[in-house]
Backbone as JSON, one array per atom type, in Angstrom:
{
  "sequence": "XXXXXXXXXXXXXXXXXXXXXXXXXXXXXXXXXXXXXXXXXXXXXXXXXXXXXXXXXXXXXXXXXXXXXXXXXXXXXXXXXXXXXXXXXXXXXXXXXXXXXXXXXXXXXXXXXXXXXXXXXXXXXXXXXXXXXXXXXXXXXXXXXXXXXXXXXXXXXXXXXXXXXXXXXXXXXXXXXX",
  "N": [[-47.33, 39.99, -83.7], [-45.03, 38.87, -82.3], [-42.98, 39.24, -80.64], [-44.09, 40.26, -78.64], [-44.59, 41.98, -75.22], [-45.96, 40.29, -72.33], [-48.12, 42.43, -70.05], [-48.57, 41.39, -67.55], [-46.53, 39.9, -66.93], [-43.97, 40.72, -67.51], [-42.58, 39.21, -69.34], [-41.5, 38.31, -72.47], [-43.89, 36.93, -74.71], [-43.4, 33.38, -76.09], [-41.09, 32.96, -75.27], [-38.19, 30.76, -74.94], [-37.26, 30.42, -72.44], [-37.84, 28.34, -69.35], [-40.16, 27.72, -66.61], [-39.15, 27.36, -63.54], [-41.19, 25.28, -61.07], [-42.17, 25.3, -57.68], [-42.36, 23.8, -55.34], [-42.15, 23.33, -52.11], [-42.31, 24.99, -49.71], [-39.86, 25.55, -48.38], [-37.72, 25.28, -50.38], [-38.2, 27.47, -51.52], [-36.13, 29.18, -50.85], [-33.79, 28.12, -50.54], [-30.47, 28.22, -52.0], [-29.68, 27.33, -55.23], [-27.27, 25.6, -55.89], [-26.52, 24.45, -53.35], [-24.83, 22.67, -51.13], [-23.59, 20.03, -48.93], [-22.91, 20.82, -45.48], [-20.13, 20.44, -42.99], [-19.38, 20.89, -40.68], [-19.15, 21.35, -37.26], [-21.05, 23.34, -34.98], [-19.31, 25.41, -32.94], [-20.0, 27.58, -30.94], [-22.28, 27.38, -29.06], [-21.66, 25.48, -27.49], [-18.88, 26.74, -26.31], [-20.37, 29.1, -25.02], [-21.21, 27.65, -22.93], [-19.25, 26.29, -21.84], [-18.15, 28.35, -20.8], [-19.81, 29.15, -19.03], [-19.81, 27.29, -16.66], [-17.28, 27.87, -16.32], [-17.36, 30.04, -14.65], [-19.23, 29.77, -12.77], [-17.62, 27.96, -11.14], [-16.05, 29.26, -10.42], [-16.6, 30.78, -8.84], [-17.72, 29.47, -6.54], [-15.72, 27.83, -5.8], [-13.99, 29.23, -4.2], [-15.53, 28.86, -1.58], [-15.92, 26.68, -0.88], [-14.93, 24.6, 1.76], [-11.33, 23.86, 2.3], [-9.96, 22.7, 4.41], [-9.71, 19.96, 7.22], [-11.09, 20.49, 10.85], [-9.25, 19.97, 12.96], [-7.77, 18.63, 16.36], [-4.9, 18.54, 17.31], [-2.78, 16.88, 19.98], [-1.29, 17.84, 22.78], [2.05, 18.1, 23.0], [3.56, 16.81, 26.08], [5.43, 18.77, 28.29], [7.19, 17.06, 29.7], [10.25, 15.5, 29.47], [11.36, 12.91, 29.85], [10.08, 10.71, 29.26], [10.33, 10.6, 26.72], [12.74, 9.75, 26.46], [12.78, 7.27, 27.79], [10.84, 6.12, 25.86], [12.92, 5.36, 23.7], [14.37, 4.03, 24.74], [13.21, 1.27, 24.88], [13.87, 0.23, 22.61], [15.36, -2.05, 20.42], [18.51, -3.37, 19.81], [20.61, -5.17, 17.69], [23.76, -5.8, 17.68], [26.54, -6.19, 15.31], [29.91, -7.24, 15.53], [33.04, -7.38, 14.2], [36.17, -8.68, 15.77], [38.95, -10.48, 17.27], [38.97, -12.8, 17.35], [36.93, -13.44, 16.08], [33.15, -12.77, 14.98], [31.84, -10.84, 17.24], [28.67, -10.68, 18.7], [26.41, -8.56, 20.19], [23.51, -7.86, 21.92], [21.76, -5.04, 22.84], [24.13, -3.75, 23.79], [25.28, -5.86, 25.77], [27.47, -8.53, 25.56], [26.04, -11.71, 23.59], [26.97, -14.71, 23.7], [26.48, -17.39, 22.0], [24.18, -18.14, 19.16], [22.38, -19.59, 20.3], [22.04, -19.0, 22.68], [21.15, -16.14, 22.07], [18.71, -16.7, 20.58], [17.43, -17.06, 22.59], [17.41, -14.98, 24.72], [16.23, -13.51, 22.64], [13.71, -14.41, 23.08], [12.79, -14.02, 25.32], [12.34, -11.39, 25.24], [10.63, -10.47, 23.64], [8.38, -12.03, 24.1], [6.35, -10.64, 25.88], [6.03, -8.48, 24.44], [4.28, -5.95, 22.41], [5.19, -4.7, 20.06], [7.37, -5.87, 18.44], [10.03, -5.28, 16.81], [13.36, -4.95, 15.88], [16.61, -3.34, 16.17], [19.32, -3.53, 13.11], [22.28, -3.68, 13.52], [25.62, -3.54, 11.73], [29.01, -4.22, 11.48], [31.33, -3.04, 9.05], [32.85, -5.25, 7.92], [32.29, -7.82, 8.78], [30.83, -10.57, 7.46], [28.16, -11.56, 5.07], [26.73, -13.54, 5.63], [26.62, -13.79, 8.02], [25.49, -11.78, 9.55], [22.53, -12.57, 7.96], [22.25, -15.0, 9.3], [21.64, -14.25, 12.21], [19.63, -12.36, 11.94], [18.13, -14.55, 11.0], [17.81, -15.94, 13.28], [16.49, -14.09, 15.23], [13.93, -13.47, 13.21], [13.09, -16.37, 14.01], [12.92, -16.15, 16.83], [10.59, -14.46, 17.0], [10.62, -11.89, 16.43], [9.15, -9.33, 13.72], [9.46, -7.39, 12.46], [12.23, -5.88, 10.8], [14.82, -3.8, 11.46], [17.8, -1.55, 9.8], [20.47, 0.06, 10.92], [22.69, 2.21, 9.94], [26.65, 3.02, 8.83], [26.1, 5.93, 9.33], [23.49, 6.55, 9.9], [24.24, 5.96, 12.4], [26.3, 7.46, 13.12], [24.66, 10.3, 13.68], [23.07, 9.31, 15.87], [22.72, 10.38, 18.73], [23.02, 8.91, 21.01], [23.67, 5.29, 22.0], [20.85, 3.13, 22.24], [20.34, 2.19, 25.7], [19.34, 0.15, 27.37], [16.49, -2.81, 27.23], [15.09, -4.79, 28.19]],
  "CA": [[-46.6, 40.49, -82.59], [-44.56, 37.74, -81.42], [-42.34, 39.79, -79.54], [-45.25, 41.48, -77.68], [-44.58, 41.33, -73.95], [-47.05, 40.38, -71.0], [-48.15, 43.41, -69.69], [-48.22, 41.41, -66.51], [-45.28, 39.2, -65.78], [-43.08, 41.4, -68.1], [-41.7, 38.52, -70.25], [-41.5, 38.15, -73.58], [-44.36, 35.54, -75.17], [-42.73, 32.83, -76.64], [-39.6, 32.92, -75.06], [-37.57, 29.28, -74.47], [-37.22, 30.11, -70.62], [-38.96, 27.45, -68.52], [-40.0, 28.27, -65.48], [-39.09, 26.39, -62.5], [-41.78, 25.14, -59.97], [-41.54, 25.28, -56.26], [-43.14, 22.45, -54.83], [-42.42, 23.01, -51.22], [-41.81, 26.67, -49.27], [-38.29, 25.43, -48.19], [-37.3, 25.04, -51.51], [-37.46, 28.49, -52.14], [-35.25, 30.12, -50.45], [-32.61, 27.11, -50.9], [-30.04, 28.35, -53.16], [-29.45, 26.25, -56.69], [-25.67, 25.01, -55.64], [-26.86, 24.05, -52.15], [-23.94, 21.94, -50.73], [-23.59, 19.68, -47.55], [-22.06, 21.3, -44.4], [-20.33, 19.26, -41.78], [-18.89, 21.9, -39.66], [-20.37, 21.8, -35.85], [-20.86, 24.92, -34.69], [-19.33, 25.51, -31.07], [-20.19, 28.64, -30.39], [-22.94, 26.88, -27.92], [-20.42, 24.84, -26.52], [-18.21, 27.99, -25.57], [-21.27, 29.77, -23.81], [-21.61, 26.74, -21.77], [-17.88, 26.24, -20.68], [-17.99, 29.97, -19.84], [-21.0, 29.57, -17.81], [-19.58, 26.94, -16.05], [-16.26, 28.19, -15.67], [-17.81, 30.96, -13.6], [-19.37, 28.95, -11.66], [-16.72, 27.17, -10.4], [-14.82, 30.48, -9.97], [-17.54, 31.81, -7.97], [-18.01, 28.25, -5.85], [-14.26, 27.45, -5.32], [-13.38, 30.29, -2.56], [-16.58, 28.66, -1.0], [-15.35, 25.58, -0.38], [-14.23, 23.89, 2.78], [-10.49, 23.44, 2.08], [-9.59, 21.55, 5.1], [-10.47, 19.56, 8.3], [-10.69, 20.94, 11.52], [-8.67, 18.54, 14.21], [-7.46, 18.97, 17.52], [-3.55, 17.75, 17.52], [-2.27, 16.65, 20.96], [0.14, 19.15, 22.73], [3.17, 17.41, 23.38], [4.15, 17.03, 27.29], [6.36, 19.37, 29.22], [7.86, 16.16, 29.94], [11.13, 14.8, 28.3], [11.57, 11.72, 30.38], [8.93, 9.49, 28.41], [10.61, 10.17, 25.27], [13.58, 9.12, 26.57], [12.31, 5.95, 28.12], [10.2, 5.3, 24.68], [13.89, 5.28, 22.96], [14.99, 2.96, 25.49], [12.55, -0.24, 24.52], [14.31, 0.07, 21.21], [16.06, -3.65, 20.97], [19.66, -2.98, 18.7], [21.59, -6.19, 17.48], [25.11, -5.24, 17.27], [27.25, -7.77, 14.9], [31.14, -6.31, 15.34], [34.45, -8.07, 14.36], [37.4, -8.76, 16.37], [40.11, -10.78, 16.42], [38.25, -14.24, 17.63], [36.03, -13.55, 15.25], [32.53, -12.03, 14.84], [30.7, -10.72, 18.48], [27.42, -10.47, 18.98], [25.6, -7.84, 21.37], [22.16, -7.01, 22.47], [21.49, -3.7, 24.03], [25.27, -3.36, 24.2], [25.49, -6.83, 26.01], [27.28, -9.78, 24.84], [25.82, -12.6, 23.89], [28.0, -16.14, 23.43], [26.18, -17.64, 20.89], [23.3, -17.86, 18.64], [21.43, -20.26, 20.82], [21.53, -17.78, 23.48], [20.88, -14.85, 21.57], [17.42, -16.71, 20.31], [16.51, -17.55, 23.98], [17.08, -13.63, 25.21], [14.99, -12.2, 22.19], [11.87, -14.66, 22.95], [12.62, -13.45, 26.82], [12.22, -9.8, 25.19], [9.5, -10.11, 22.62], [7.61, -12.65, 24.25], [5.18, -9.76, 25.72], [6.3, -6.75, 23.73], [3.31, -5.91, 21.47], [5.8, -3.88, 19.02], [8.37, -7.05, 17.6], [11.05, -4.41, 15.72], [14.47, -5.08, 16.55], [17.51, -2.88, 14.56], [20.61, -4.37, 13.34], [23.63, -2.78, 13.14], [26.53, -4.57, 11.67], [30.43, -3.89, 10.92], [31.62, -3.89, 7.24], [33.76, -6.39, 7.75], [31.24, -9.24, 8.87], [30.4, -11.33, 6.46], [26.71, -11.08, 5.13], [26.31, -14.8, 6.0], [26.67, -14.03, 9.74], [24.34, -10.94, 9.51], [21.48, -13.01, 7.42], [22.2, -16.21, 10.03], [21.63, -13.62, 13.49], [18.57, -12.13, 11.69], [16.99, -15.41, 10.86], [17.43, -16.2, 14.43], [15.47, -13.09, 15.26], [12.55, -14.27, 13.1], [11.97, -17.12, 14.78], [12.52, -15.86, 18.06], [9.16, -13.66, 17.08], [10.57, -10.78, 15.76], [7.97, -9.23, 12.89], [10.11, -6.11, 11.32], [13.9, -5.69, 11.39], [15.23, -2.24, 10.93], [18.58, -2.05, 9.37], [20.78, 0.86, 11.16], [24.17, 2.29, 9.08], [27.16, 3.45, 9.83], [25.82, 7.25, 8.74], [22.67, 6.66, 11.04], [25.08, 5.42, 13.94], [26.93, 8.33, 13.49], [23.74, 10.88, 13.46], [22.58, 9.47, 17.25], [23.25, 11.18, 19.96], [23.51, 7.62, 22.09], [23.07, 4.12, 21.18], [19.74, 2.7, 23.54], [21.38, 1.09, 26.19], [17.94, -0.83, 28.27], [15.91, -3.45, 26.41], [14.36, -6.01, 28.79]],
  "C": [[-46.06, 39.35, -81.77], [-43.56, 38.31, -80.53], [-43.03, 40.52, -78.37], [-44.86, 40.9, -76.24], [-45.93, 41.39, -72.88], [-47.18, 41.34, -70.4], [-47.87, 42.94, -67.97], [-47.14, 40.63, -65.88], [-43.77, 39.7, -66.48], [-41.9, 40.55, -68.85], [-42.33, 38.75, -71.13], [-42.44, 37.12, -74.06], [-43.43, 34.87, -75.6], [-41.22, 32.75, -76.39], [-39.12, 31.16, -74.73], [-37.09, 29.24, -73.15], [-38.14, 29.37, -70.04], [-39.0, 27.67, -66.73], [-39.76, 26.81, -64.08], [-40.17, 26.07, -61.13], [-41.95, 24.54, -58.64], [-43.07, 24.49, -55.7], [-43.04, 23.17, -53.56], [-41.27, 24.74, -50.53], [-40.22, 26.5, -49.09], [-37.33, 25.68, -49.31], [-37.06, 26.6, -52.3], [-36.67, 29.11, -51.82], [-33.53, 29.27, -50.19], [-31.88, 27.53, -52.18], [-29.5, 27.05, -54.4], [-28.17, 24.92, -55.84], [-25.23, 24.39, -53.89], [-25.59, 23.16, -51.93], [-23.62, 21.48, -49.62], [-22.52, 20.01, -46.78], [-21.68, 20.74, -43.34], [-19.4, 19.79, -40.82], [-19.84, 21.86, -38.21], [-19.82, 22.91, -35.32], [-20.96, 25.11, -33.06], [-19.33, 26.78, -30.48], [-21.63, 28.37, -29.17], [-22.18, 26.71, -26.62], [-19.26, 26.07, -25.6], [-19.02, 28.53, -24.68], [-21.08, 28.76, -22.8], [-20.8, 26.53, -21.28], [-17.59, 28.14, -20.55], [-18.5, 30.0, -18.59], [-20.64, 28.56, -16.83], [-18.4, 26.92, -15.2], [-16.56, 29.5, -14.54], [-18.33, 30.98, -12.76], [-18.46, 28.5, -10.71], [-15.54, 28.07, -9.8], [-15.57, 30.96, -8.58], [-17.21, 30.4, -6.84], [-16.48, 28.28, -4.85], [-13.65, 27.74, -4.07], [-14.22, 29.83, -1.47], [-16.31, 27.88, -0.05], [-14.68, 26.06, 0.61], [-12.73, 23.83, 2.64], [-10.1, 22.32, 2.9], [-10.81, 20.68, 6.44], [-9.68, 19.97, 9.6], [-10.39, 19.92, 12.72], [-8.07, 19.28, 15.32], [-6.0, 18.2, 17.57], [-3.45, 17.7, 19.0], [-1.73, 17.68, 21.27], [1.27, 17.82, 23.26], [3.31, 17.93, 25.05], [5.25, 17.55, 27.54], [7.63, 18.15, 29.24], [8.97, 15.42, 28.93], [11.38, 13.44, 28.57], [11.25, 10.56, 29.47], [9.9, 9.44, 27.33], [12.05, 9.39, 25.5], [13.65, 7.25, 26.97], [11.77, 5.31, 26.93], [11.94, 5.06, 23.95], [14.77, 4.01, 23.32], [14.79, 1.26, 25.22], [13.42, -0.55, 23.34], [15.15, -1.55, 21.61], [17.34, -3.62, 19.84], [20.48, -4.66, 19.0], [22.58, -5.84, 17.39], [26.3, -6.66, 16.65], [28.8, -6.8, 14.64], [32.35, -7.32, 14.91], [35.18, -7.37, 15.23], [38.32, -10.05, 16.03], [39.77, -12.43, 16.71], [37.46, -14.13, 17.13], [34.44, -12.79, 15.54], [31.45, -11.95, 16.53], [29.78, -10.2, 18.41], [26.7, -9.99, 19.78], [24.35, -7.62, 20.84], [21.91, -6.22, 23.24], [22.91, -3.73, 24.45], [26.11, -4.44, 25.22], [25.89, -7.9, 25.64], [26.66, -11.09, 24.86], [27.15, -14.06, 23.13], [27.78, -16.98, 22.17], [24.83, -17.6, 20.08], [22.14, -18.71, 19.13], [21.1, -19.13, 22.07], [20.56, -16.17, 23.31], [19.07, -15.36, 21.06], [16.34, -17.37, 21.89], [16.35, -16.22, 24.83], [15.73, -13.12, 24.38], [13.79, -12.93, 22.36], [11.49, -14.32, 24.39], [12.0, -12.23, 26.41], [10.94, -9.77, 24.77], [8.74, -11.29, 23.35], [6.22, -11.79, 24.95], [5.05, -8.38, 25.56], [5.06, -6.77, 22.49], [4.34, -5.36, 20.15], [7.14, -5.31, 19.18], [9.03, -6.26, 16.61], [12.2, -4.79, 16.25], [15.36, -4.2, 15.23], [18.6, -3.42, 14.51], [21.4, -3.67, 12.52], [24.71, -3.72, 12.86], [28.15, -3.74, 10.96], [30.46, -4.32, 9.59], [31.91, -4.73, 7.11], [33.14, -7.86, 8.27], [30.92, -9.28, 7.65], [28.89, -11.38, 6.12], [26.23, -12.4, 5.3], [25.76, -14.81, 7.05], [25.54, -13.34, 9.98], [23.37, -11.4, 9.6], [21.12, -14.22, 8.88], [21.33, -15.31, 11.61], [19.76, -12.73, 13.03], [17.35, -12.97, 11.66], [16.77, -15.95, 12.3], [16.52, -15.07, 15.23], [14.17, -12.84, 15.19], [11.79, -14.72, 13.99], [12.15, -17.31, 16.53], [11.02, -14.87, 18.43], [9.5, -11.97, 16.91], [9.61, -10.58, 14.4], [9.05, -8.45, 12.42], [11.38, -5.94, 11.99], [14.68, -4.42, 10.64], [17.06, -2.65, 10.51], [19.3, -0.21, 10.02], [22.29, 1.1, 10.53], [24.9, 2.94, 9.33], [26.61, 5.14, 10.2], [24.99, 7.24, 10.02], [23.5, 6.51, 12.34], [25.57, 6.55, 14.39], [26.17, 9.99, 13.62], [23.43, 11.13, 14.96], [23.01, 10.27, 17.45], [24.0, 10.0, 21.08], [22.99, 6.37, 21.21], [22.09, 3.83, 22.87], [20.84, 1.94, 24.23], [20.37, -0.24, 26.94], [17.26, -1.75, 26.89], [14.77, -4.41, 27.08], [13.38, -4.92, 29.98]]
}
């Protein structure tokens, strides 16, 4: 009876099947064709930017947005502002027909030795050293640069540059300075 089968493991004696033995519990339930997986799996990662996007939904409306300040009120008074407009210090460089004149505060001056002995009269205890300079097209940008550098070093710090557009914007040109 060589075909007789095991009553208990229901093979065949003598068969050429070999059985395979499982060394280690993992091993069994590992299929044959096992193959390495290098997929990361972000379905974690999603819970966790959920849970934090809802947070920050919830939080957000919470927040502070701003800061609470007390602005000034502006004075009744118009005078001041008019007087602050007044300090303003305007170079004026214009042609004519003797050639290029030179005002301050709508005043002429004669020449450029004068003109750097008024502005250290002006700025000598003005904390604010701005002066603006207005100039005709038709001056030369020599004369301009020359009336500025005297400006400098009469102790001017910042020199505003006013055009005809702005000129024509005022309302008045300052007329006070000293």
């Amino acid at each position: 009876m060589a075909n007789a089968k095991d009553s208990k493991s229901g093979k065949e004696k003598g068969s050429t099947r070999h059985r395979r033995w499982i060394v280690h519990s993992h091993e069994a339930t590992r299929p044959e064709h096992m193959e390495s997986k290098s997929d990361i799996n972000i379905t974690p990662l999603i819970d966790v930017m959920l849970v934090l996007l809802i947070i920050f939904m919830v939080v957000t409306p919470l927040a502070q947005r701003g800061l609470d300040i007390a602005l000034p009120q502006p004075s009744p008074d118009t005078p001041q502002q008019k007087q602050q407009q007044s300090t303003q210090v305007v170079l004026n460089l214009e042609e004519s027909q003797a050639g290029p004149v030179i005002s301050l505060n709508k005043s002429p001056v004669a020449s450029l030795e004068e003109l750097d002995q008024r502005l250290k009269d002006i700025f000598q205890t003005r904390s604010d050293k701005t002066i603006f300079v207005k100039a005709s097209g038709k001056i030369l940008y020599g004369k301009v640069v020359e009336a500025m550098d005297v400006a400098r070093g009469a102790g001017v710090e910042r020199i505003g540059i006013i055009s005809e557009e702005m000129a024509g914007e005022a309302p008045s040109a300052p007329t006070a300075g000293q």
